[in-house]
GUKOLMAR-107089 format. One record per atom (N, C-alpha, C): residue number from 0; chain; atom name; x, y, z. Coordinates in Angstrom, 1 decimal. Each point is the difference from the previous one (the first is absolute). Example, Ala and Ser with C-alpha at 12.3 -4.5 7.8 and 13.67 -1.06 7.14 Angstrom:
<guros>
> 0:A:N:13.2:-5.7:7.8 $
> 0:A:CA:-0.9:1.2:0.0 $
> 0:A:C:0.9:1.2:0.0 $
> 1:A:N:-0.4:1.1:-0.7 $
> 1:A:CA:0.9:1.1:0.0 $
> 1:A:C:-0.8:1.1:0.8 $
</guros>
This chain:
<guros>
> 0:A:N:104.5:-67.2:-115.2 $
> 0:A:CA:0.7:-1.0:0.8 $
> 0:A:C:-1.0:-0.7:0.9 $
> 1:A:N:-0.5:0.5:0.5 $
> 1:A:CA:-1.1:0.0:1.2 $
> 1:A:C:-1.2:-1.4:-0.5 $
> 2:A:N:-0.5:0.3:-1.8 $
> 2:A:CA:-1.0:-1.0:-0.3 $
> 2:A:C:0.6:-0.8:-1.0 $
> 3:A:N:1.6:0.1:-0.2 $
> 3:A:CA:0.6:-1.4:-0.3 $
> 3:A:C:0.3:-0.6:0.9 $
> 4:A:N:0.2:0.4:1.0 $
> 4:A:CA:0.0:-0.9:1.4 $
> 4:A:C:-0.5:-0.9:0.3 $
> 5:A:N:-1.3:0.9:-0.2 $
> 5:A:CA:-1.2:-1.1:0.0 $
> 5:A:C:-0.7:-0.9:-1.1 $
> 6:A:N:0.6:0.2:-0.9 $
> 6:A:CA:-0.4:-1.1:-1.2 $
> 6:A:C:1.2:-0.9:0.4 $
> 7:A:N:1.2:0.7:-0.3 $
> 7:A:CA:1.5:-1.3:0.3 $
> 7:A:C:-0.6:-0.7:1.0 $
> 8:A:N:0.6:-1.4:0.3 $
> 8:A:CA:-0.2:-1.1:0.6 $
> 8:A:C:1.1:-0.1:0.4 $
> 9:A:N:0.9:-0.8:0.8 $
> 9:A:CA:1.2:-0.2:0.3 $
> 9:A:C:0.8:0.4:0.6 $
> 10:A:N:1.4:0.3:-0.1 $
> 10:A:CA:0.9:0.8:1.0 $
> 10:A:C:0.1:1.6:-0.7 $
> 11:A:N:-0.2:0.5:-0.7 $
> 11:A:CA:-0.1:1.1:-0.6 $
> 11:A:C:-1.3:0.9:0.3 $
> 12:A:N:-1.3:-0.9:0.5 $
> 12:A:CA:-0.9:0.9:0.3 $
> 12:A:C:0.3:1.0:1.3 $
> 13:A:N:-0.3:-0.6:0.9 $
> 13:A:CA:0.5:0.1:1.3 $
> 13:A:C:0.9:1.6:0.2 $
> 14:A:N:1.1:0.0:-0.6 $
> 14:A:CA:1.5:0.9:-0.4 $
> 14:A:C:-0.7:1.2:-0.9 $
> 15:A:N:-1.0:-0.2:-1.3 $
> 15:A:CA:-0.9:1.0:-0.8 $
> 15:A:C:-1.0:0.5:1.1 $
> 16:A:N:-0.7:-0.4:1.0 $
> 16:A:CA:-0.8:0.7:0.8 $
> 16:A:C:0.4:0.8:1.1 $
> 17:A:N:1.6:-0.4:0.2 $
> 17:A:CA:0.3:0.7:1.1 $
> 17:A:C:1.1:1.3:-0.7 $
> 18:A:N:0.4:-0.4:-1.5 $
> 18:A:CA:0.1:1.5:-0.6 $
> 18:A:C:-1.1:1.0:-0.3 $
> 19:A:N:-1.1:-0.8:-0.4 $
> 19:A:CA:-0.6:1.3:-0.5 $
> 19:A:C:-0.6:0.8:1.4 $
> 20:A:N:-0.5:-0.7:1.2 $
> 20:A:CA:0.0:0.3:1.4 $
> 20:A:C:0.9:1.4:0.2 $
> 21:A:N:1.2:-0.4:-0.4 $
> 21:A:CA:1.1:1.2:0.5 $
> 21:A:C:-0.3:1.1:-1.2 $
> 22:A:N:-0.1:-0.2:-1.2 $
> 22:A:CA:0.1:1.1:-1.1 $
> 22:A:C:-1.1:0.9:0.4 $
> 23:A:N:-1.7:-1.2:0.8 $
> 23:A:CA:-1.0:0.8:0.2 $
> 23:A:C:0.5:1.1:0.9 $
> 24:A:N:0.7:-0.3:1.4 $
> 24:A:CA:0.3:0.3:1.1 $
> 24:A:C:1.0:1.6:-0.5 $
> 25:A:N:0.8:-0.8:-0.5 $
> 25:A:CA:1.0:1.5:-0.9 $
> 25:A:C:-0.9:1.1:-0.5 $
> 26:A:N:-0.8:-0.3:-0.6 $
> 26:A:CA:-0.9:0.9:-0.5 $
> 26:A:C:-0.9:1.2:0.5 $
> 27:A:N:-1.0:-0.8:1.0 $
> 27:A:CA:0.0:0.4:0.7 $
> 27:A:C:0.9:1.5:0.9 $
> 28:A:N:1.4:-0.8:0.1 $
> 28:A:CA:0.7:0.6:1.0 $
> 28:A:C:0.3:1.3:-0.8 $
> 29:A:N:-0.2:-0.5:-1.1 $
> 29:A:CA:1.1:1.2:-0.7 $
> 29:A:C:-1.3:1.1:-0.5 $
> 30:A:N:-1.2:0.2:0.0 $
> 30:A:CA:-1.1:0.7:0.3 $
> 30:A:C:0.0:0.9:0.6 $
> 31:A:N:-0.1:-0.8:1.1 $
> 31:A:CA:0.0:0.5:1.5 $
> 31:A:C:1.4:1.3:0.1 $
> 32:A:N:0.8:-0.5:-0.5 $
> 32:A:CA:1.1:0.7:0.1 $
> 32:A:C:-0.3:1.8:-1.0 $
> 33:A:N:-0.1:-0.8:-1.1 $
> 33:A:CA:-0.4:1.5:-0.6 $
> 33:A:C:-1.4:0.8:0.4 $
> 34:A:N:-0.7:-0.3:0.9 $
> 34:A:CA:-1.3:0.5:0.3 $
> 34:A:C:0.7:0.4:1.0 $
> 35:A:N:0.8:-0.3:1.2 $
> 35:A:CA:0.6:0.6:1.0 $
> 35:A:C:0.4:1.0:-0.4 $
> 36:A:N:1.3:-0.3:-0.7 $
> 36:A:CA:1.0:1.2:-0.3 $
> 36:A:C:-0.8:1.1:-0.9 $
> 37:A:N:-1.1:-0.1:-0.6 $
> 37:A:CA:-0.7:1.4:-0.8 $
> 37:A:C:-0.8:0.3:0.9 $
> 38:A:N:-0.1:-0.2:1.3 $
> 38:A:CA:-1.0:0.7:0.9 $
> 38:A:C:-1.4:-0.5:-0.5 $
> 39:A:N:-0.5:-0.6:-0.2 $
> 39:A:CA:-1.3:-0.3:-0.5 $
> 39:A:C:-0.8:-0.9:1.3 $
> 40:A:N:0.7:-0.9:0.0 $
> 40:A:CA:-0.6:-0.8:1.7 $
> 40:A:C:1.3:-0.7:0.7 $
> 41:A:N:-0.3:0.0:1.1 $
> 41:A:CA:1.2:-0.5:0.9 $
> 41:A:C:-0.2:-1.5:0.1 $
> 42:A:N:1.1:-1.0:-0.6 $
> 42:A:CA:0.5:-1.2:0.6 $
> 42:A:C:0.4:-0.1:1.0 $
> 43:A:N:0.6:0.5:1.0 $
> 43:A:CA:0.8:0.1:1.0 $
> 43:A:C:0.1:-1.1:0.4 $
> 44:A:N:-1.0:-0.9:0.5 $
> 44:A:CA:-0.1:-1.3:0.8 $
> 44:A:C:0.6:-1.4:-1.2 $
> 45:A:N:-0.7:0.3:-1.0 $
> 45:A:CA:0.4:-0.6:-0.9 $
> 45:A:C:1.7:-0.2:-0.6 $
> 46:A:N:0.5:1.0:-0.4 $
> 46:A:CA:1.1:-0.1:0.0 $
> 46:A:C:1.3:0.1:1.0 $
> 47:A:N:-0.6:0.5:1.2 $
> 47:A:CA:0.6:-0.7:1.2 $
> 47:A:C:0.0:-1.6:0.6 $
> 48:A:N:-1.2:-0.5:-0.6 $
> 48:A:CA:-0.1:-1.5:0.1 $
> 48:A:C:0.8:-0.8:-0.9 $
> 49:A:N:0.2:0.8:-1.1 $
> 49:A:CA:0.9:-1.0:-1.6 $
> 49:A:C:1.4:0.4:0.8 $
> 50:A:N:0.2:0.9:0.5 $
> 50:A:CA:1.7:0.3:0.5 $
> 50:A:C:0.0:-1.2:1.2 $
> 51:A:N:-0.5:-0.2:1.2 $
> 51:A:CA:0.3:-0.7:1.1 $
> 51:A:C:-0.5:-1.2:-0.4 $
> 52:A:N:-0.7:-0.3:-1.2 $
> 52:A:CA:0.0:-1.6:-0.5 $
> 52:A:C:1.2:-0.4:-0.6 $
> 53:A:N:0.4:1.2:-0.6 $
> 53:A:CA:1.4:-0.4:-1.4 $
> 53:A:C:1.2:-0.3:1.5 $
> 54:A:N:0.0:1.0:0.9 $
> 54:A:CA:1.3:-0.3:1.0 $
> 54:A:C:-0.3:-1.1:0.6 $
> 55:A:N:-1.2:-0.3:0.6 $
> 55:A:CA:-0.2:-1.2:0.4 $
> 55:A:C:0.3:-1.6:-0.9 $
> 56:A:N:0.0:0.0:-1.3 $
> 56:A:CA:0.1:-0.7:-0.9 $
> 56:A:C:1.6:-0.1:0.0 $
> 57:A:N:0.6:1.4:-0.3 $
> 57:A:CA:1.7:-0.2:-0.1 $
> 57:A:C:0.5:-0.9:1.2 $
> 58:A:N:-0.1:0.3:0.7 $
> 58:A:CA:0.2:-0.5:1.4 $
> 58:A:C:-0.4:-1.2:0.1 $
> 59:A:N:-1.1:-0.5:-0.2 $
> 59:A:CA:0.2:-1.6:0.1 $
> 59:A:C:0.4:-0.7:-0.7 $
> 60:A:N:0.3:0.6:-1.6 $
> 60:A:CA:0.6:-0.9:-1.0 $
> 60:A:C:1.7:0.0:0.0 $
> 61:A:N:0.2:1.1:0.4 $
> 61:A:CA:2.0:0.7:0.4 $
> 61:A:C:0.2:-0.7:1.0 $
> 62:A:N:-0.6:0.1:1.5 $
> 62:A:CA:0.5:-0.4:1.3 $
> 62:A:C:-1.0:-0.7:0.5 $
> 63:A:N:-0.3:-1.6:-0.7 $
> 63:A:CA:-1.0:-0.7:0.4 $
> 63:A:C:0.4:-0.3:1.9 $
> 64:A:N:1.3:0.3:0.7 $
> 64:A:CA:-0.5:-0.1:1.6 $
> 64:A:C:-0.2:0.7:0.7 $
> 65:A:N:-0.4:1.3:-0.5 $
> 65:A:CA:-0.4:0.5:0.7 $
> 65:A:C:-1.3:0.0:0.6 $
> 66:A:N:-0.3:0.3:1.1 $
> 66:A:CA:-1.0:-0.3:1.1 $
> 66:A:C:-1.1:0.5:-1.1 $
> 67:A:N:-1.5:-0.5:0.3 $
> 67:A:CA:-1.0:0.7:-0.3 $
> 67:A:C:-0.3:1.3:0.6 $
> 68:A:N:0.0:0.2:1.2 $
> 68:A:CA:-0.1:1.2:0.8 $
> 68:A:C:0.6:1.5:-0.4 $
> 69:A:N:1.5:-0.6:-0.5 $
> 69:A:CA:0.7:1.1:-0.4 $
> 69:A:C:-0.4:0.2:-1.3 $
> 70:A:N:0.4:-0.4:-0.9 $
> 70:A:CA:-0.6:-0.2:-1.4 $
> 70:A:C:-1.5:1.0:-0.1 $
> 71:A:N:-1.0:-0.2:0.9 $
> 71:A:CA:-1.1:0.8:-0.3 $
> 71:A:C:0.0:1.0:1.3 $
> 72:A:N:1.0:0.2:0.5 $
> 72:A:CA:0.5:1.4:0.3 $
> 72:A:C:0.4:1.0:-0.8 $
> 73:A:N:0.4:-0.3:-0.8 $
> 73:A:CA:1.4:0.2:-1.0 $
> 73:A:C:-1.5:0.6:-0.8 $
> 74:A:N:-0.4:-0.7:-0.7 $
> 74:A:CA:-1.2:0.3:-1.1 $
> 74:A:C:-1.1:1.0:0.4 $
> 75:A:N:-0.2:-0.2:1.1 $
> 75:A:CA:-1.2:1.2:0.9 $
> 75:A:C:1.2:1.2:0.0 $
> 76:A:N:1.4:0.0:0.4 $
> 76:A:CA:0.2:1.2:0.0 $
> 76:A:C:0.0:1.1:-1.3 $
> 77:A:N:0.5:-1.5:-0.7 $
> 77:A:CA:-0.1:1.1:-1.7 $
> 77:A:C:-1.4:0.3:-0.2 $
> 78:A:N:-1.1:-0.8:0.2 $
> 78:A:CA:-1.3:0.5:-0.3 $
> 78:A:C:-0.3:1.3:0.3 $
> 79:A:N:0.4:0.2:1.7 $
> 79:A:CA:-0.2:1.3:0.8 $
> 79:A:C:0.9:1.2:-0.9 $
> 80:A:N:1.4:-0.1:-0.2 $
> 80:A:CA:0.5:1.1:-1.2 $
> 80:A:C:-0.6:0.1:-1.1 $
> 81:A:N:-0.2:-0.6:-0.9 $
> 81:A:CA:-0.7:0.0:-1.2 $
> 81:A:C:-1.3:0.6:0.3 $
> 82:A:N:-0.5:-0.2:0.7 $
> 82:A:CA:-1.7:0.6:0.2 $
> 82:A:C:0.2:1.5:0.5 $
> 83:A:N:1.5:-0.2:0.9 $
> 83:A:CA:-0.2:1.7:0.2 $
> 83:A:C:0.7:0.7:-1.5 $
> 84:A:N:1.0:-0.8:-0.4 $
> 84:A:CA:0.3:1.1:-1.4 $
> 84:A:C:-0.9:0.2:-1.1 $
> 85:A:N:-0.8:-1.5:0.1 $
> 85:A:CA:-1.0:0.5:-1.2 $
> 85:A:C:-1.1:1.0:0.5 $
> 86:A:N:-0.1:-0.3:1.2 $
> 86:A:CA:-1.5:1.3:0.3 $
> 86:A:C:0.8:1.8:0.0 $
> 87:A:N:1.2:-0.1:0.1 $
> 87:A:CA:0.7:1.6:0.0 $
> 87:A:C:-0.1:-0.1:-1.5 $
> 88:A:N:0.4:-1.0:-0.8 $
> 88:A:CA:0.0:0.3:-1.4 $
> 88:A:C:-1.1:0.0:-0.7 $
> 89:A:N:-1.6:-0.2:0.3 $
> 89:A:CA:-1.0:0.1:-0.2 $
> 89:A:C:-0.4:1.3:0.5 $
> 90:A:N:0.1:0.7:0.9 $
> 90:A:CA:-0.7:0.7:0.5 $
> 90:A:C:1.1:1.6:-0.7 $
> 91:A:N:1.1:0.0:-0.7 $
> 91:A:CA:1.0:0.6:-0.6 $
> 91:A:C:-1.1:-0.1:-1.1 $
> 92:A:N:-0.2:-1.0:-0.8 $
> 92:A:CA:-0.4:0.5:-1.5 $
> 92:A:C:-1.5:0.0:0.4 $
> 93:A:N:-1.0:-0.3:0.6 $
> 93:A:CA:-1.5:0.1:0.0 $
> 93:A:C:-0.1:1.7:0.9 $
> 94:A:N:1.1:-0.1:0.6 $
> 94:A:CA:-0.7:1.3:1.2 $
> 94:A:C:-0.6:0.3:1.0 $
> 95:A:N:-0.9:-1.5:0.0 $
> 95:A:CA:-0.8:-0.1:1.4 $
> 95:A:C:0.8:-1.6:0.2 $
> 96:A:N:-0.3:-0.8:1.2 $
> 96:A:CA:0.3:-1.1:0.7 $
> 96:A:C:-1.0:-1.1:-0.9 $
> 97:A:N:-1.1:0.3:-0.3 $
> 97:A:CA:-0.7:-1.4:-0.5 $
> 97:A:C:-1.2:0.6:-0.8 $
> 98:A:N:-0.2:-0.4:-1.1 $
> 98:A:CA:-1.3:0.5:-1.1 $
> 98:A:C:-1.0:-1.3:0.1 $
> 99:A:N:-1.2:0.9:0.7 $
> 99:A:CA:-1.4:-1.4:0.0 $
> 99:A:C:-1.1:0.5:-0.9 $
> 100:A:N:-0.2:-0.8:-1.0 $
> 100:A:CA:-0.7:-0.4:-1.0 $
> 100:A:C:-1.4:-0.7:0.2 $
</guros>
């Protein structure tokens, strides 16, 4: 998607670069995810960041009036839960807090 984007010309390129953007981005995510959850290396930051972007995102596309302030209230707090669940749930299947390589 990503280098028909960029060959397309027109109103379709534009739309093809910012899908394959997200598929890259999904990918990614979804890596990260299974390298977490087998204990292999900790995401933590990472997929605490894709959670309080995704709430941040719901939030302004669901309740475009709400304030900015609150909105990335809202998103830093889920950040802060998700970083602590995923680091209990990393440190459950690895056995130590963090593996350095």
């Amino acid at each position: 998607m990503l280098v028909g984007g960029l060959v397309i010309r027109g109103g379709r390129g534009p739309v093809m670069i910012v899908v394959g953007l997200v598929l890259g981005a999904l990918a990614g995510i979804e890596l990260s995810i299974r390298e977490h959850f087998a204990g292999y290396r900790s995401h933590t930051l990472v997929l605490s960041g894709a959670a309080g972007l995704a709430v941040l995102v719901a939030l302004a596309s669901l309740a475009p009036s709400l304030r900015l302030a609150f909105a990335l209230a809202v998103a830093v707090a889920a950040f802060a839960v998700a970083a602590w669940g995923l680091t209990r749930a990393f440190r459950r299947r690895s056995g130590q807090a963090f593996k350095m390589r």
